[in-house]
N, C-alpha and C positions, 0 to 999 in steps of 0.2 A: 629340656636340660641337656648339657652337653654332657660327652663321657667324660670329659676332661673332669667337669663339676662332681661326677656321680660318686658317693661316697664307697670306700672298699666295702662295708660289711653288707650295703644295700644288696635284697635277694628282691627281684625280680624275674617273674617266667618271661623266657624270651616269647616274643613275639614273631612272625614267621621272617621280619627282615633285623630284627634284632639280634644273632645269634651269638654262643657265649665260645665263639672257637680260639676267641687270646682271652680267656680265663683262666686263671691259677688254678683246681680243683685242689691239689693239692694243702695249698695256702686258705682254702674254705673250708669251713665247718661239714661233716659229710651229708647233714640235711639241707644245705643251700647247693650239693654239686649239683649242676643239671642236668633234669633226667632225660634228657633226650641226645645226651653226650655221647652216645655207644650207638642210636640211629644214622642208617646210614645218608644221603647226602636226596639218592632220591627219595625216600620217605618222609625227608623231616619236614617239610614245609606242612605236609599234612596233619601231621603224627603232632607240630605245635599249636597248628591255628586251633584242632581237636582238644586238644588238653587246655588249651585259653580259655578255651570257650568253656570246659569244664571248671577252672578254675574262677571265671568270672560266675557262674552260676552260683558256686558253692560258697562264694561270698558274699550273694546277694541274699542267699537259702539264709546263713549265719545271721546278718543281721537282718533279716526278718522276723526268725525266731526271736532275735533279742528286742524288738521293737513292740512285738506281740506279750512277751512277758511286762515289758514296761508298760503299756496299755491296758494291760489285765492287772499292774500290780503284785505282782506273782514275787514269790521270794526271789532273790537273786544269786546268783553264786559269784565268789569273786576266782576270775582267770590262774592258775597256779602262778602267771608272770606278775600277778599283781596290778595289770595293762585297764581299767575301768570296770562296770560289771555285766557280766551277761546274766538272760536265764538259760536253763539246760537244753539242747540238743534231745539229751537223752534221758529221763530218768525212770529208775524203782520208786516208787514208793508204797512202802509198806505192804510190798508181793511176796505171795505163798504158794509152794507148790507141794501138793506130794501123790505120790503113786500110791495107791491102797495103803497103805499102814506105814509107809515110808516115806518119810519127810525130807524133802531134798531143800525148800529155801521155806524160809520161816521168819517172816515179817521184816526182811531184806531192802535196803533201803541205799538207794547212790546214784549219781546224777553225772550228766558228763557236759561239757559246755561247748559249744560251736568251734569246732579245730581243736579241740583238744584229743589227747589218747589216752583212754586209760585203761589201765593194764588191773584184770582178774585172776588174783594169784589163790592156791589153795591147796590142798591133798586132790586124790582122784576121787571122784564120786560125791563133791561137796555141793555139785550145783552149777559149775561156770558154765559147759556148755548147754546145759539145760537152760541157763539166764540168755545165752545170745539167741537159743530157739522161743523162746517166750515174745526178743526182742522185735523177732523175725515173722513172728505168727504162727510157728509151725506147733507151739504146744499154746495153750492156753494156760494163764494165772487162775491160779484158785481165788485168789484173792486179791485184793490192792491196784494201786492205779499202775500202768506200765505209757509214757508219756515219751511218743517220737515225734521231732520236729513240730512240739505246740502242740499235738493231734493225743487225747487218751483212745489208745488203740483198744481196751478189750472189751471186748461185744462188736470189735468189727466184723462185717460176713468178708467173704472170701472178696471179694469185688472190690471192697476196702482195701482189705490187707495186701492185694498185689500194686495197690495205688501208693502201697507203705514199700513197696521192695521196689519199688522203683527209683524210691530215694534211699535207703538202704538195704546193702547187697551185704552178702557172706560169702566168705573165704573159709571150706570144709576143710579137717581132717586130712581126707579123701580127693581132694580137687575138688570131687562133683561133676566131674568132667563129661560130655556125653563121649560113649567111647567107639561109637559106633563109626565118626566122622574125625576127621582128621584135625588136629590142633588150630589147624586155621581155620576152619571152619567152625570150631568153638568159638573162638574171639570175635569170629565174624560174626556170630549170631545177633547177637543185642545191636549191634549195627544194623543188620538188614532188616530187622524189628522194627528200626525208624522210617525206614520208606522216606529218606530226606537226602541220604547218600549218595552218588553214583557210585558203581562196582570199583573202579579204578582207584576211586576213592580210598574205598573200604579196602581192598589191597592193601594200597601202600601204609592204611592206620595199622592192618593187621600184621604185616611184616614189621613197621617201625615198633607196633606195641611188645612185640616178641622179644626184640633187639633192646628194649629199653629196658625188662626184667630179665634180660641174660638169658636166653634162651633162641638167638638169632637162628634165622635158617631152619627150622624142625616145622614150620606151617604143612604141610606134606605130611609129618610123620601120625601113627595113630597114639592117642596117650598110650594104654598101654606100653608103647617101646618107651615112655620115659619112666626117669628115676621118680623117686617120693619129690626131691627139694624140686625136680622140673616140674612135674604137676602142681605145686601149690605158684610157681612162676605163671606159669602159663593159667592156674586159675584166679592170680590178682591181676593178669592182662584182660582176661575174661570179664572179670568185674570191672574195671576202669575204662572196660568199651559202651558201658553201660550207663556213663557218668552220673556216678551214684554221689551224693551229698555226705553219707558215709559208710563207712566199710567195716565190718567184724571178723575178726581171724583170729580163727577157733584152733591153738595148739601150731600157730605157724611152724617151728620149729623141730616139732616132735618126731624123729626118726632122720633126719636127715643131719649131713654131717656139717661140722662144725662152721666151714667157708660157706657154706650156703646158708648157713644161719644167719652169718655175718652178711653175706650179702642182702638178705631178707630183711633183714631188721633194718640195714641200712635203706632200701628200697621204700618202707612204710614210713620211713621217719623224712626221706625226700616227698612222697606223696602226701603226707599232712601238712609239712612246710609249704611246699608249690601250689597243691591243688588246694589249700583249705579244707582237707578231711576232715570230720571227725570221727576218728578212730576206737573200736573196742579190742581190744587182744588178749585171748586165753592164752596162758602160760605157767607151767610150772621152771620156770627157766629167768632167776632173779638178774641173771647181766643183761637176758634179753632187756627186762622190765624196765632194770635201770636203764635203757637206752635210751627207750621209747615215750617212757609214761610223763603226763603231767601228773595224774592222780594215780589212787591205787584201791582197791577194795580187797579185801582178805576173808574168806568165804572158810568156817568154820563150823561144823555141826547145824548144816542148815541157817547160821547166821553169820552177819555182816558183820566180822567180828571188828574186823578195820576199816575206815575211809579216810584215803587223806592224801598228801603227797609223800611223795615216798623221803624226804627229809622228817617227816613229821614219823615214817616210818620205821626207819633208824633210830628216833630216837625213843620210840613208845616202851614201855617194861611193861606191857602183855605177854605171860608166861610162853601162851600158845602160840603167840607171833615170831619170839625171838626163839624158839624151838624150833619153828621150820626155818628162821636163816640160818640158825646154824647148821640144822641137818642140810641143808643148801652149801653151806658156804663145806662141810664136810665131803658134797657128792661134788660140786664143781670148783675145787680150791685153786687159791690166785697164782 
């Protein structure tokens, strides 16, 4: 097809001879700008072929998942676009947790569909990061099915469960960073885990990945010397060296100031559009949410008190729901 033909609103990942340097960004939606707009000139050819190649995987992962639902008959969910239907990426069903006498999730029930985000909103202590450790392997369900990519993970051993992080990764709190070795050498890691790369290679993906979540030039530095908002940058470059199918980001936003939020939220909503993520994000932070989310789950006294999209949101007259956006819309008014 010619450019001449190519329609404006078309989002297409460039290709490494394709590149978007007479695009508008301004003129596009901020999930179609391209995220390799801020890599520099020798990086990029790498830094795209790498991320294509991510991106074509994680479309093939999507509808595999939905192929496998339709073959097994499996309930379906319909897309929040309304676009055909999938089955889930990701789902609860009917999971329970609790620490000795404390009930943290109680027969918790929500599902995510192939590229979609959806955003775990709640008080503290209700269960959200406890849900993406379950998701992850790192705590075990008491109860209920816990279903990633077609696979019910509990009763997996260990050998399993890292065959599970390899398709999805987490974005801590914390970064998670190892802090022993210097920033580049973090991102490089999952890289030289492949044994498929040349070093030159791995370079130029590690500097372009750096450049590409705003944190250009610091490969050299030890975390430590970075801010909160730089480590959680520098730990979704981390994750995206790893070409995970999807990614969980636990409280993105929490402690860091308010541009870097913006920039953050804007980065995860480029990386679900481009790469076909599918996305889960803890947050107490409703403009994040509304940025991000196609669904939404509202996490209540150990229970799923809401699922839905966040239209269906707005509109719900649950006491306890419309109590915390107000208390929201009270702590971050417009």
């Amino acid at each position: 097809m010619a450019d001449s033909d190519r329609k404006p609103d078309e989002c297409e990942y460039p290709g490494p001879n394709n590149s978007s340097q007479d695009a508008t960004p301004l003129e596009s939606p901020p999930e179609q700008q391209d995220l390799t707009a801020e890599v520099a000139p020798e990086n990029k050819e790498s830094v795209i072929e790498f991320m294509a190649a991510a991106a074509q995987q994680n479309e093939a992962a999507n509808e595999a998942v939905a192929a496998e639902a339709e073959a097994a008959d499996l309930p379906a969910g319909e897309p929040a676009n309304g676009d055909g239907k999938l089955g889930p990426y990701i789902a609860f069903e009917h999971v329970s947790k609790a620490f000795g006498s404390l009930v943290v999730l109680d027969d918790v029930s929500f599902s995510i569909l192939p590229g979609e985000t959806l955003c775990i909103l709640g008080r503290s202590g209700v269960g959200k990061s406890v849900s993406l450790q379950i998701l992850m392997g790192f705590l075990r369900a008491d109860s209920g099915n816990v279903m990633v990519a077609g696979e019910n993970i509990c009763g997996f051993n260990e050998k399993q469960l890292q065959e599970v992080r390899r398709k999805v990764t987490m974005v801590f709190q914390n970064g998670a960073l190892f802090d022993s070795i210097s920033v580049g050498e973090n991102v490089a890691f999952p890289l030289r885990e492949r044994h498929d790369l040349a070093e030159d290679q791995i370079l130029q993906i590690v500097r372009g990945m750096l450049e590409m979540v705003g944190v250009a030039g610091m490969e050299d530095v030890l975390p430590s010397d970075l801010s909160t908002g730089m480590k959680r940058s520098v730990a979704i470059a981390r994750a995206l060296a790893s070409q995970p199918e999807a990614v969980l980001y636990d409280e993105p936003t929490t402690m860091v100031d308010p541009l870097m939020g913006h920039l953050l939220g804007s980065l995860i909503a480029r990386l679900k559009t481009q790469l076909h993520l599918t996305s889960i994000v803890v947050t107490h932070d409703m403009r994040f949410a509304r940025k991000l989310a196609d669904r939404v789950v509202f996490l209540h006294q150990g229970k799923a008190r809401f699922f839905g999209t966040m239209q269906e949101l707005d509109h719900s007259d649950d006491p306890i729901l419309q109590e915390f956006l107000a208390l929201d819309a009270l702590v971050l008014p417009a």
